[in-house]
C-alpha positions as CSV (number, residue, x, y, z in Angstrom):
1,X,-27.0,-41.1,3.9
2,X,-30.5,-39.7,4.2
3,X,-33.2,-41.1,2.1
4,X,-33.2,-38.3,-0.7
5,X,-29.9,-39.1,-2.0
6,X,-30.4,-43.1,-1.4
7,X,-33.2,-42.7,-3.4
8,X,-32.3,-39.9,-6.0
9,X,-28.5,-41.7,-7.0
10,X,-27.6,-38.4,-9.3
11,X,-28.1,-35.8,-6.4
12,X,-25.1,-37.6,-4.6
13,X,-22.8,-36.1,-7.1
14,X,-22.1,-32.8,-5.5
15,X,-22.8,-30.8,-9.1
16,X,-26.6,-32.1,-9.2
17,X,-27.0,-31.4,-5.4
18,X,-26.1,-27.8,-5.9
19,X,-28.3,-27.2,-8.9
20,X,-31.2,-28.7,-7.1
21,X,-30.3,-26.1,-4.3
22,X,-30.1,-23.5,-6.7
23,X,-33.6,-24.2,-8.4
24,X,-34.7,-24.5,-4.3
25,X,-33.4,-20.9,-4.0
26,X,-35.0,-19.8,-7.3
27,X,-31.8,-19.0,-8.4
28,X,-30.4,-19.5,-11.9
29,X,-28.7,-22.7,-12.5
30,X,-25.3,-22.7,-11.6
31,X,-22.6,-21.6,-13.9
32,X,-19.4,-23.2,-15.3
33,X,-17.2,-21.5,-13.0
34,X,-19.4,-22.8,-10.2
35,X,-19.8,-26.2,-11.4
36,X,-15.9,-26.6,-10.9
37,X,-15.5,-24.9,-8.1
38,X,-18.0,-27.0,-5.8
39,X,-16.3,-30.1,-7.4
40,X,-13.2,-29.2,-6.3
41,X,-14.2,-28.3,-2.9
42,X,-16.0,-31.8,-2.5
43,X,-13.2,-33.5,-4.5
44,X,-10.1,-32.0,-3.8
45,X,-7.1,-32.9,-1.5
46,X,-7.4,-32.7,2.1
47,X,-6.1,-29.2,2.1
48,X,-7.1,-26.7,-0.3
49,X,-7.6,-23.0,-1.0
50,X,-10.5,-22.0,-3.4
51,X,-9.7,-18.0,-5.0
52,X,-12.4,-16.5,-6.7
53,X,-13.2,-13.4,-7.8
54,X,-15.6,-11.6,-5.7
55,X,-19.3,-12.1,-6.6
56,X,-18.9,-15.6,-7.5
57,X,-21.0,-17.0,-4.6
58,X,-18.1,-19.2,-3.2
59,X,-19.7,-19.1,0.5
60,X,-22.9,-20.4,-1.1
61,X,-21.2,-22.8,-3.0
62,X,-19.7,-23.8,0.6
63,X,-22.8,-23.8,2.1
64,X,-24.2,-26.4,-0.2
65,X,-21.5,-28.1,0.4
66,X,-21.8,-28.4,4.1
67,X,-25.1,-29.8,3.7
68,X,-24.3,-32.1,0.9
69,X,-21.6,-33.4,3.3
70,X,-24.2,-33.9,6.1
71,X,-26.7,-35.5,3.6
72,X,-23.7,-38.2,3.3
73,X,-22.8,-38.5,6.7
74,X,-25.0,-37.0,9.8
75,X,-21.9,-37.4,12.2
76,X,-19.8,-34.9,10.4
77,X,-18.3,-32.0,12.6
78,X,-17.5,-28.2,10.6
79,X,-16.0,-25.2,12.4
80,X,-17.0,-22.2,9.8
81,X,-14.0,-19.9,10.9
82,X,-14.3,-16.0,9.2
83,X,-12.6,-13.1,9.7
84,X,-15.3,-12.0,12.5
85,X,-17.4,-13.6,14.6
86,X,-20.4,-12.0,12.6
87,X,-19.7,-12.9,9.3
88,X,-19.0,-16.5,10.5
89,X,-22.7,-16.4,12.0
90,X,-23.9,-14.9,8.8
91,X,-22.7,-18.3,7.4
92,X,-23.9,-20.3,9.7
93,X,-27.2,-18.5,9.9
94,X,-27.5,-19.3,5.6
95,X,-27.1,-22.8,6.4
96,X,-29.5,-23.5,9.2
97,X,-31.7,-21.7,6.9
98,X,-31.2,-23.7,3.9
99,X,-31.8,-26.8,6.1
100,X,-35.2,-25.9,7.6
101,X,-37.0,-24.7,4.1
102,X,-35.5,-27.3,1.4
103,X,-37.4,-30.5,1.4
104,X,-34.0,-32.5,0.4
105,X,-32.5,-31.4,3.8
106,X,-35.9,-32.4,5.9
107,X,-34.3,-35.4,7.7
108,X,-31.2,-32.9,9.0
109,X,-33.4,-30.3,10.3
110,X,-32.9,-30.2,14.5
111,X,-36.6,-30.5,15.8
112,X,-37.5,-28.5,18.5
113,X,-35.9,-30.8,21.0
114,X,-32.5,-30.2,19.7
115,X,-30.4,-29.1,22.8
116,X,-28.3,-27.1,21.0
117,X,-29.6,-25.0,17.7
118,X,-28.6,-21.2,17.6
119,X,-27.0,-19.1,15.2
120,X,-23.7,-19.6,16.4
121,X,-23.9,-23.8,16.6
122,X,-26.2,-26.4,16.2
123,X,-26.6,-30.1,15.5
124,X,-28.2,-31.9,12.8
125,X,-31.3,-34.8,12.8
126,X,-29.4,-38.0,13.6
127,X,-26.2,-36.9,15.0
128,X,-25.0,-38.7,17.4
129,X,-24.0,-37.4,20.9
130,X,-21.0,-35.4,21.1
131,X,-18.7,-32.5,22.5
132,X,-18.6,-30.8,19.3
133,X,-22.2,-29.6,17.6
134,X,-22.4,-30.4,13.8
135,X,-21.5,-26.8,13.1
136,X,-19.6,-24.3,14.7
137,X,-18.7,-20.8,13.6
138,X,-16.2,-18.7,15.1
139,X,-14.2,-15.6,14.2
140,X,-10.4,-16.0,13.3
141,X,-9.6,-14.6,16.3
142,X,-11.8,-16.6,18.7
143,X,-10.7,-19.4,21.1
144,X,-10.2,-22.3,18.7
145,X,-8.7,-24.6,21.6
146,X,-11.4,-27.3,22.5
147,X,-13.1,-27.6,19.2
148,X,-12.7,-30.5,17.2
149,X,-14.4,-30.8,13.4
150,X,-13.8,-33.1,10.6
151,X,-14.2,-30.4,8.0
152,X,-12.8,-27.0,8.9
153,X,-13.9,-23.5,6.6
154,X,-12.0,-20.6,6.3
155,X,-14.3,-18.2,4.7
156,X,-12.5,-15.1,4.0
157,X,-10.2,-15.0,7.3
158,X,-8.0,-12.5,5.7
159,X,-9.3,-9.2,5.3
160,X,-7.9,-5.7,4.5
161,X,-8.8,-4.5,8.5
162,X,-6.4,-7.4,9.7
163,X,-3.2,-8.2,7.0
164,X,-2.9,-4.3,5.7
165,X,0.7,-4.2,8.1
166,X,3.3,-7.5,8.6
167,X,2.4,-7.5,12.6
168,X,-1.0,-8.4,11.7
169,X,-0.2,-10.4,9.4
170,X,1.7,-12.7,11.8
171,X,-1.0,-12.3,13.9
172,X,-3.8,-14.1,11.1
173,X,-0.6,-16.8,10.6
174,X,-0.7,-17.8,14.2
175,X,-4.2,-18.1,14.3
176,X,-4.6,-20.3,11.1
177,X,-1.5,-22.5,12.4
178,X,-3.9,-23.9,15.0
179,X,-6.4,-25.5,12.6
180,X,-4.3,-28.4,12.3
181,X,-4.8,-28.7,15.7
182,X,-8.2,-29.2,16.2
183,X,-8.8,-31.4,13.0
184,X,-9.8,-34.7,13.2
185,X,-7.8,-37.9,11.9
186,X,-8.4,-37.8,7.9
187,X,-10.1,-34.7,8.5
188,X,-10.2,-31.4,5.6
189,X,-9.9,-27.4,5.7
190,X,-10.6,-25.5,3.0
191,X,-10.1,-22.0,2.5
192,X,-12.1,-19.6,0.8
193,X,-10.9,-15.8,-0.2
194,X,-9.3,-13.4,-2.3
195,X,-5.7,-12.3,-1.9
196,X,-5.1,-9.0,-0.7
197,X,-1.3,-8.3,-0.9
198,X,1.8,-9.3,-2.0
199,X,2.5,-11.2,1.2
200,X,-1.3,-12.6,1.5
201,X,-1.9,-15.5,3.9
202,X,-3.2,-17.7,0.8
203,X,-0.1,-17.4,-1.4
204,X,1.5,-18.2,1.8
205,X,-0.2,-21.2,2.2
206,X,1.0,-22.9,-0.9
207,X,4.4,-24.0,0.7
208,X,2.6,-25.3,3.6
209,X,0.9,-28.4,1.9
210,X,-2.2,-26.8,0.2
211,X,-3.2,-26.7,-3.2
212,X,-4.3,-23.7,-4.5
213,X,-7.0,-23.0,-7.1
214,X,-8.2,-19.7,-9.1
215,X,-10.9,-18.5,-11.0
216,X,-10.3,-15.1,-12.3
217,X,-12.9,-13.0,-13.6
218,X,-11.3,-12.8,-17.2
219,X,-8.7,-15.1,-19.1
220,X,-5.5,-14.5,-18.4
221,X,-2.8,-12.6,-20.7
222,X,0.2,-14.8,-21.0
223,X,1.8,-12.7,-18.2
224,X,-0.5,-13.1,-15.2
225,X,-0.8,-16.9,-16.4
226,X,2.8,-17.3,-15.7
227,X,2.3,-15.6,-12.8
228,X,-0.6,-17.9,-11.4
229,X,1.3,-21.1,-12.7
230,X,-0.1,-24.6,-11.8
231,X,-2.6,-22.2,-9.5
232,X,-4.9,-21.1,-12.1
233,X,-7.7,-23.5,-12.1
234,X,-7.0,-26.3,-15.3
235,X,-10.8,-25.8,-17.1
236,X,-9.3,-22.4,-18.0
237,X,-6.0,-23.3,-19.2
238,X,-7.3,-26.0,-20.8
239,X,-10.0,-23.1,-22.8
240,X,-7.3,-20.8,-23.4
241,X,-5.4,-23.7,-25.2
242,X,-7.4,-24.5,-27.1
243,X,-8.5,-20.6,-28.2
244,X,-5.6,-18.2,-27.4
245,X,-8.2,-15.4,-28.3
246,X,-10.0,-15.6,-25.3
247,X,-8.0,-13.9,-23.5
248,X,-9.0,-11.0,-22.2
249,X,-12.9,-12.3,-22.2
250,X,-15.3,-12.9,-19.1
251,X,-14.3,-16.4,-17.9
252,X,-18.2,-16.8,-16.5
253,X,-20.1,-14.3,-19.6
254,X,-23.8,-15.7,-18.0
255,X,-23.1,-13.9,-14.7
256,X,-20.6,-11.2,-15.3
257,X,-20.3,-10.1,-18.7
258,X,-17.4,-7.8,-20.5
259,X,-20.1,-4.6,-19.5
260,X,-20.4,-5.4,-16.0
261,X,-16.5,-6.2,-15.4
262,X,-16.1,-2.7,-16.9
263,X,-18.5,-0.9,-14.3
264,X,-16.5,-2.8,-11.6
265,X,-13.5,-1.7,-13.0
266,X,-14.2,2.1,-13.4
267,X,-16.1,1.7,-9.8
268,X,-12.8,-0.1,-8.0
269,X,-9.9,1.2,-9.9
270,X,-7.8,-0.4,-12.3
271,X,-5.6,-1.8,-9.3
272,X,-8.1,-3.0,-7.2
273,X,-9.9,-4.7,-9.7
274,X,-6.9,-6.6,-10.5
275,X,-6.3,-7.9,-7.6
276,X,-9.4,-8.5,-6.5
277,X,-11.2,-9.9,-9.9
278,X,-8.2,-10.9,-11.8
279,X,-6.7,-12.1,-8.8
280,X,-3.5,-10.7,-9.9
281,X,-1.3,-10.4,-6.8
282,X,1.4,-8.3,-8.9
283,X,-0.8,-5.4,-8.7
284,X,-1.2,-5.3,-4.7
285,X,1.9,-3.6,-3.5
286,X,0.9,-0.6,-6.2
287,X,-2.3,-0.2,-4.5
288,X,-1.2,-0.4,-0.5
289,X,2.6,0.6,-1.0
290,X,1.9,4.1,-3.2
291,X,5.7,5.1,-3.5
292,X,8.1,3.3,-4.9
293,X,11.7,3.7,-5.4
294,X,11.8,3.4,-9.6
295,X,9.8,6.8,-9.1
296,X,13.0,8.6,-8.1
297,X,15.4,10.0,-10.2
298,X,19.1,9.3,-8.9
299,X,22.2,11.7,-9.5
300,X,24.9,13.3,-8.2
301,X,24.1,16.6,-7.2
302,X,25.9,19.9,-6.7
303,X,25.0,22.5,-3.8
304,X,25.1,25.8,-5.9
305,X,23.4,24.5,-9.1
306,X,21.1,22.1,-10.6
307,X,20.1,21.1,-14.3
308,X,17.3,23.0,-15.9
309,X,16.0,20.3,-17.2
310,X,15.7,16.1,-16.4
311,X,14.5,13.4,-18.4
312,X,13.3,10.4,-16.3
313,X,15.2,7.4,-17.9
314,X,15.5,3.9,-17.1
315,X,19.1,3.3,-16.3
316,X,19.8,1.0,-13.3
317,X,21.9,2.6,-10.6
318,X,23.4,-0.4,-9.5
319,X,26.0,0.5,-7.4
320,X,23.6,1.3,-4.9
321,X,21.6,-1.6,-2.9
322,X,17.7,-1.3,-3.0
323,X,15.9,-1.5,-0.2
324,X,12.4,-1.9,-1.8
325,X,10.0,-4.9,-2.6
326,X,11.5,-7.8,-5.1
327,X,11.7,-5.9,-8.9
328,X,11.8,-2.7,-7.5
329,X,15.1,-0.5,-8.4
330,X,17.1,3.2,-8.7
331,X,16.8,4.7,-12.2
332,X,19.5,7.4,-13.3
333,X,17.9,10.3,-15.6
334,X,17.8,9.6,-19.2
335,X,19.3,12.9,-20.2
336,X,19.9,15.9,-18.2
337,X,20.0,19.3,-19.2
338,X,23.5,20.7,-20.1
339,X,23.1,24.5,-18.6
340,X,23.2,24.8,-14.9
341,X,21.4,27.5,-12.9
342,X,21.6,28.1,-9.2
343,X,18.6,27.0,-7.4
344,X,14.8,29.4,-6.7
345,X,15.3,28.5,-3.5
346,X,17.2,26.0,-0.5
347,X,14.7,24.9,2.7
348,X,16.0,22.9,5.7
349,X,13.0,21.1,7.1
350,X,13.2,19.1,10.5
351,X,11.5,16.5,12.4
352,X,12.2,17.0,16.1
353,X,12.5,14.2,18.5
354,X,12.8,13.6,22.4
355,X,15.5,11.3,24.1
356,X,14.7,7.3,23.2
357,X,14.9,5.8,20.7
358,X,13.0,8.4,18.0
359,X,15.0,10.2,15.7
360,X,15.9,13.9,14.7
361,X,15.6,14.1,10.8
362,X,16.7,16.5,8.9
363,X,16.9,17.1,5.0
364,X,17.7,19.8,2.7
365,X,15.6,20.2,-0.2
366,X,16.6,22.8,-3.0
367,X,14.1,23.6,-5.8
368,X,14.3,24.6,-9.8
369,X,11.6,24.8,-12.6
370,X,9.2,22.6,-10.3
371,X,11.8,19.9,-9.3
372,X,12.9,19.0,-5.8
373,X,16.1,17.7,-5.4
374,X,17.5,16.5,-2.1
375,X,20.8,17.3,-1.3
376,X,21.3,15.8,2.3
377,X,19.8,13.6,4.8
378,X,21.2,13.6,8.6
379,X,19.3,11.9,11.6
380,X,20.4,11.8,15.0
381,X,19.4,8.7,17.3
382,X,18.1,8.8,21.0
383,X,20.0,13.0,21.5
384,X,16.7,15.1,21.5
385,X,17.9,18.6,21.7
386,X,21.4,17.9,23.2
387,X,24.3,20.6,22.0
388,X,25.8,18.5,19.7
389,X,22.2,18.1,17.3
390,X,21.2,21.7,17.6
391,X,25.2,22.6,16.3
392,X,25.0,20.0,14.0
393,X,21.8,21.2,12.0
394,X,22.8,25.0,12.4
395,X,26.2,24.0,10.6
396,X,24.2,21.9,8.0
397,X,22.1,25.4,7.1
398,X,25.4,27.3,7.0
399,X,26.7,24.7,4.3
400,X,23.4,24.6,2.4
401,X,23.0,28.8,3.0
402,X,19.7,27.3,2.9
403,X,16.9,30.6,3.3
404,X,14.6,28.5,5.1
405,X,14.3,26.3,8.1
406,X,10.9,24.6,8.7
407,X,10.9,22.9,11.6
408,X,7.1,20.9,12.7
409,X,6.1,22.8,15.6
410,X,3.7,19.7,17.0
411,X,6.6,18.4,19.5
412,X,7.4,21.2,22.2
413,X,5.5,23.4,20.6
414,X,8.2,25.5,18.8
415,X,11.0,25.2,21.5
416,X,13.2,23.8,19.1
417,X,13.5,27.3,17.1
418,X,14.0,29.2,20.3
419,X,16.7,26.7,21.0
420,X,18.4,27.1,17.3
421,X,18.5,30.8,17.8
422,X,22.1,30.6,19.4
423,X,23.6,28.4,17.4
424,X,22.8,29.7,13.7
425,X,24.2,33.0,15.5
426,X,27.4,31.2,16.2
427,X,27.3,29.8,12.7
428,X,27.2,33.0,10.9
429,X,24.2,31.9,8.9
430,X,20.7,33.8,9.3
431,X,17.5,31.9,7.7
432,X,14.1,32.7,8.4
433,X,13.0,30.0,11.2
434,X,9.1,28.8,10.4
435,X,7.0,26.5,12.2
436,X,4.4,24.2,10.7
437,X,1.6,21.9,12.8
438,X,-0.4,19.3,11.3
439,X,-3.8,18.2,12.2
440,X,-4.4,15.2,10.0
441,X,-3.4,11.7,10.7
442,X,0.6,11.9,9.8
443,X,0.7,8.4,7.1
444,X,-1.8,10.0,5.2
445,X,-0.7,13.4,4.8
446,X,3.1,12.1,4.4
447,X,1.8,9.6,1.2
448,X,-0.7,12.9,0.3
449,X,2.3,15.1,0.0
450,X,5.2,12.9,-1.6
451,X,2.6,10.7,-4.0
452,X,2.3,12.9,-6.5
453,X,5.8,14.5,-6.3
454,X,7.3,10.8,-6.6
455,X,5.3,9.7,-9.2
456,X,5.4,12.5,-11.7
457,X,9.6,11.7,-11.1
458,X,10.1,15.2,-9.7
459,X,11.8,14.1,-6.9
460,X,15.8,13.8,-7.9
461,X,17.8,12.3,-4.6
462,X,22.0,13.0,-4.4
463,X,23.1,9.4,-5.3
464,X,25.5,10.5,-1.6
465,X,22.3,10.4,0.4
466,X,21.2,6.6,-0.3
467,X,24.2,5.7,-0.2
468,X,25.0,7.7,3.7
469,X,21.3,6.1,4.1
470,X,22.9,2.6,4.3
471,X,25.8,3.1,6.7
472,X,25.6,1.5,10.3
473,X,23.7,3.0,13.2
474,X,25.6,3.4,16.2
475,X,23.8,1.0,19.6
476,X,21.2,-0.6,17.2
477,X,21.5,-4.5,16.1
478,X,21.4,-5.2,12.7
479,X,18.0,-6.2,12.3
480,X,16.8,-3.4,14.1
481,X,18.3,-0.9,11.6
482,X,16.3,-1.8,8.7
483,X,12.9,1.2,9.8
484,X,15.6,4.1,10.1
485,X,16.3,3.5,6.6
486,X,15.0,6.3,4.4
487,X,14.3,4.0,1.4
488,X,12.4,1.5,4.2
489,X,10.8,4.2,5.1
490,X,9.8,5.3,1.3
491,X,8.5,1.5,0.0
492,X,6.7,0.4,2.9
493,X,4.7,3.5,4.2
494,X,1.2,3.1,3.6
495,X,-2.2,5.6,4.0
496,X,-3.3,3.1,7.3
497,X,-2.5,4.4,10.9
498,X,0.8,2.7,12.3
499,X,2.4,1.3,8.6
500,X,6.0,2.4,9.9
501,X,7.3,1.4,13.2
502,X,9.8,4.6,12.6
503,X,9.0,7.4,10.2
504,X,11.4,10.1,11.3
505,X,12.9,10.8,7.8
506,X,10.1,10.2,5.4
507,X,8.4,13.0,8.1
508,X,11.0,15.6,7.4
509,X,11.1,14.9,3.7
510,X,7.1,15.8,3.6
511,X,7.9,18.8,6.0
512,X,10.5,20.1,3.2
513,X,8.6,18.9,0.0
514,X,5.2,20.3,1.5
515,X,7.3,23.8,1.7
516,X,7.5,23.9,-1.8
517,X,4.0,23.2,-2.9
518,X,3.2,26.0,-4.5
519,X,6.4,26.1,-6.5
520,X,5.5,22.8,-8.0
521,X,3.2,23.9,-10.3
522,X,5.8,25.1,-12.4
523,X,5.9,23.7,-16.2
524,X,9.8,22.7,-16.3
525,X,9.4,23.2,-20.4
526,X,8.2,26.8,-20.0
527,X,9.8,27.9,-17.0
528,X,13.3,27.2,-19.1
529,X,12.2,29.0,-22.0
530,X,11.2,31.8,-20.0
531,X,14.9,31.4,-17.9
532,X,16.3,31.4,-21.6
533,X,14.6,34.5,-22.5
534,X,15.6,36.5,-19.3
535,X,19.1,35.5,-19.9
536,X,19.1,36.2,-23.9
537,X,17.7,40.0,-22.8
538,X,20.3,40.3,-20.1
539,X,23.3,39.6,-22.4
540,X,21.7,41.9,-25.2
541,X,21.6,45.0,-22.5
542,X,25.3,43.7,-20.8
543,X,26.7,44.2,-24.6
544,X,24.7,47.6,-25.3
545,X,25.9,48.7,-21.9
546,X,29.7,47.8,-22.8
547,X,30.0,47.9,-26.5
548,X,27.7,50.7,-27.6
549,X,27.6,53.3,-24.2
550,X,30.0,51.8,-21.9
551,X,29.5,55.0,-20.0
552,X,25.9,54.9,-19.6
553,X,24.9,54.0,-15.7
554,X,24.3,50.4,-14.5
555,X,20.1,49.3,-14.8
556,X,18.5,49.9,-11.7
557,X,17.6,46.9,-9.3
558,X,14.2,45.4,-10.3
559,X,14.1,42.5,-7.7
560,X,12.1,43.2,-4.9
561,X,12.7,43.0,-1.1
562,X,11.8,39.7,-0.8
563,X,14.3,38.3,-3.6
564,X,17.3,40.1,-2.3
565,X,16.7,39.1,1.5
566,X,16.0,35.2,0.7
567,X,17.8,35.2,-2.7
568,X,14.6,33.3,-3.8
569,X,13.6,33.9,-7.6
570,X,10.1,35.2,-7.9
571,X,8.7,35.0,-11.4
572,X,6.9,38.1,-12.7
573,X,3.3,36.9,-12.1
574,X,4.6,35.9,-8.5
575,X,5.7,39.4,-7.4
576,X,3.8,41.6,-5.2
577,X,4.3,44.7,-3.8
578,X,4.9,44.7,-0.2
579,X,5.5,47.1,2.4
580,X,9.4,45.7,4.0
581,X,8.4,44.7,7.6
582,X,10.4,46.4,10.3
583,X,11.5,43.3,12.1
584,X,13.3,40.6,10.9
585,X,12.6,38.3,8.7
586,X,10.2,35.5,10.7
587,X,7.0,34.3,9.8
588,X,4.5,31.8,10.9
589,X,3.3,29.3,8.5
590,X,-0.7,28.6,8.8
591,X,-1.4,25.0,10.1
């Protein structure tokens, strides 16, 4: 123990130490919240996880820490570990600082004979000689084999850059697993951070012999306290006992009152905010995983016709196994519309594929009044552009007399149409063949184009195609089925490069649904009064034609050249005159 604590008795409880650093620092003196969480970290069990919200100062807190741990005991050994090498030096750096400026911390500082004082490791005054210097930072990747330490930190080693996808996240597992490793008899880790998913490392951490702790930026609602359980840190529960109308309020007012929380709110988004300052970890899989299954509307479907009108309900369909994260589920439509009218318009869209094992996709997507509704979803494993694909999807247009097929024109460059030519022939089915290429990263315009479909529920899915979506795959184990599943494919993707180890569906669903953009715009509620009025003035001039001049002539065609070629619907304010092209009907779609 140095002399400054020996002969000060109050600064060896952690609490006074800290506010004496703080004064040092000319910082205010520290709040509640930090009050308790430096006692836990000096107090706690030999393994624990600290969770604050960000902006607390938990590294500084840590920091004082370190040195109050030294002050005790000169012979102590700390490996800082953070999830680089840099921040784990900024650390490092704070602390080497705090030792040389604070009188308190005179006795620890190195001297300029210290053999080893840099920003990545040094020893403290009155050490004694060893392999490992008093402090040691690393990154969480770094070669932790060697080290040894008594007291091991784990400032923020998870970060958004490396858990945003499960392989990384196994990746940060096996790293952390080796702490253990290097720890001294009686030795203690702590952990500092803030989850960041669902499936964080830290929530992970509490079946593994670590206590957890959490300080969230406001007082729980009765909800996320359940949620946080024995987590949330007992000065709070205790407060919110004793006055249930604090919830809702700043848990530390003197540092981040209701007006700041609200400028970090409107700044982050409601989502991030609560999981990053409420430490709410329900609200994580919203923010990475944008599309979720309850989004879709679930029916069966005819081929010919659809209901004007759907009401987004919340009946369970469950017959049908979900495939999405734990609460999530299929929801059948609340009412449906009890007129049927033959769809504006029926698109096959395709996702090519070479031999291996990639798949073909392909959907068929029919749309009314500004609703998409899949009727089918076919993929074909490891075939390319064999025969028995390229018949397959020409009879799947044939059965759909879809007026479109959209095929992505990125792989071969388009081959793929000149290859389909043949077989639509031989099917009897002509459809205008367009090509589409994309020059954006593909997870982020997939999750651009489907978001807001899926959310606003205008995607309705053929209760046949989840169901199909579940059968077996021919020469694939079981567990390697799971990423050809469309509904995988829907609740895991993700705006970050590489999310989906297989995305062949989901791809040809965007194609399809990107086809229809335009259309979307559509006000179901108006387009169906406007379809009521067209019909209304057609009977009125089918009964003057019949009942009062049956011999009067038939009403000329008004539809132009483009409705009676694709049998697609144009309303009035849609139609144009054109001049009719004199070859057939192809086009090229603009990238």
């Amino acid at each position: 123990m140095i002399p400054p604590l020996r002969d000060a008795p109050l600064l060896q409880d952690v609490r006074n130490f800290t506010a004496s650093a703080w004064k040092h620092l000319r910082l205010p003196n520290p709040t509640p919240v930090q009050y308790q969480m430096v006692h836990w970290m000096a107090h706690g069990p030999d393994r624990l996880v600290v969770k604050g919200f960000r902006g607390i100062g938990k590294s500084w807190l840590c920091s004082v820490f370190c040195c109050w741990t030294w002050a005790l005991d000169a012979d102590a050994k700390i490996l800082v570990a953070s999830g680089s090498a840099r921040r784990a030096g900024d650390f490092t750096t704070f602390v080497r600082q705090l030792i040389e400026t604070w009188d308190v911390l005179e006795e620890l500082r190195p001297g300029l004979n210290a053999l080893r004082d840099s920003k990545l490791s040094f020893d403290v005054s009155g050490s004694g000689i060893a392999h490992a210097p008093s402090m040691t930072s690393l990154g969480v990747g770094g070669q932790l084999t060697g080290n040894r330490a008594d007291l091991i930190i784990a400032d923020d080693v998870e970060t958004e850059s490396n858990s945003d996808t499960p392989t990384k996240r196994e990746k940060l597992v096996a790293h952390v697993q080796e702490f253990p490793s290097i720890l001294s008899p009686s030795g203690k880790i702590i952990f500092l951070g803030t989850d960041q998913s669902e499936e964080s490392l830290y929530r992970s951490l509490e079946g593994k012999g670590y206590t957890v702790r959490v300080w969230p930026v406001r007082y729980p609602d009765p909800g996320l306290r359940a949620a946080l359980s024995t987590t949330l840190a007992p000065e709070i529960g205790a407060a919110l006992d004793e006055d249930p109308t604090l919830v809702g309020q700043p848990t530390d007012p003197t540092r981040f009152p209701e007006e700041e929380c609200l400028v970090r709110e409107g700044e982050l988004g409601r989502s991030r905010f609560s999981l990053q300052f409420n430490l709410d970890p329900r609200m994580s899989d919203a923010d990475r995983y944008p599309l979720r299954l309850s989004d879709l509307v679930v029916m069966p479907l005819d081929p010919e016709v659809a209901p004007e009108r759907i009401v987004y309900g919340n009946r369970i369909a469950a017959d049908i196994p979900c495939l999405g994260f734990k609460g999530d589920r299929y929801w059948t439509p609340l009412s449906v519309a009890e007129r049927c009218l033959p769809y504006q318009g029926k698109v096959l869209a395709l996702d090519p594929a070479g031999r291996g094992r990639d798949g073909t996709a392909a959907c068929v997507l029919g749309q009314l009044h500004g609703f998409l509704f899949l009727l089918d979803m076919q993929s074909w494993l490891g075939e390319g552009y064999s025969d028995e694909v390229l018949g397959a999807i020409a009879r799947l247009a044939a059965q759909y007399k879809v007026a479109h097929l959209v095929v992505e024109a990125n792989f071969g460059d388009g081959m793929l149409l000149r290859l389909l030519e043949p077989h639509l022939h031989r099917s009897g089915h002509h459809c205008s063949l367009d090509e589409v290429k994309h020059h954006t990263q593909k997870e982020r315009r997939i999750v651009d184009t489907l978001e807001p479909i899926i959310q606003q529920h205008r995607l309705v899915v053929h209760d046949r195609v989840l169901v199909s979506d579940l059968r077996p795959l021919p020469g694939l184990s079981e567990g390697a089925q799971l990423p050809y599943r469309l509904a995988h494919q829907l609740s895991r993707i993700t705006r970050d490069r590489g999310s989906l180890h297989r995305d062949d569906r989901i791809d040809a669903l965007a194609i399809g649904a990107a086809w229809w953009k335009d259309s979307m715009a559509q006000d179901a509620q108006r387009r169906q009064v406007e379809v009521t009025q067209h019909l209304m003035l057609e009977e009125i001039e089918r009964f003057q034609r019949h009942a009062v001049n049956p011999l009067s002539p038939p009403p000329p065609d008004r539809r132009g050249w483009l409705e009676k070629v694709t049998g697609r619907t144009l309303t009035p304010g849609q139609r144009r005159r054109s001049q009719r092209p004199d070859g057939p009907l192809t086009r090229r779609a603009r990238a």
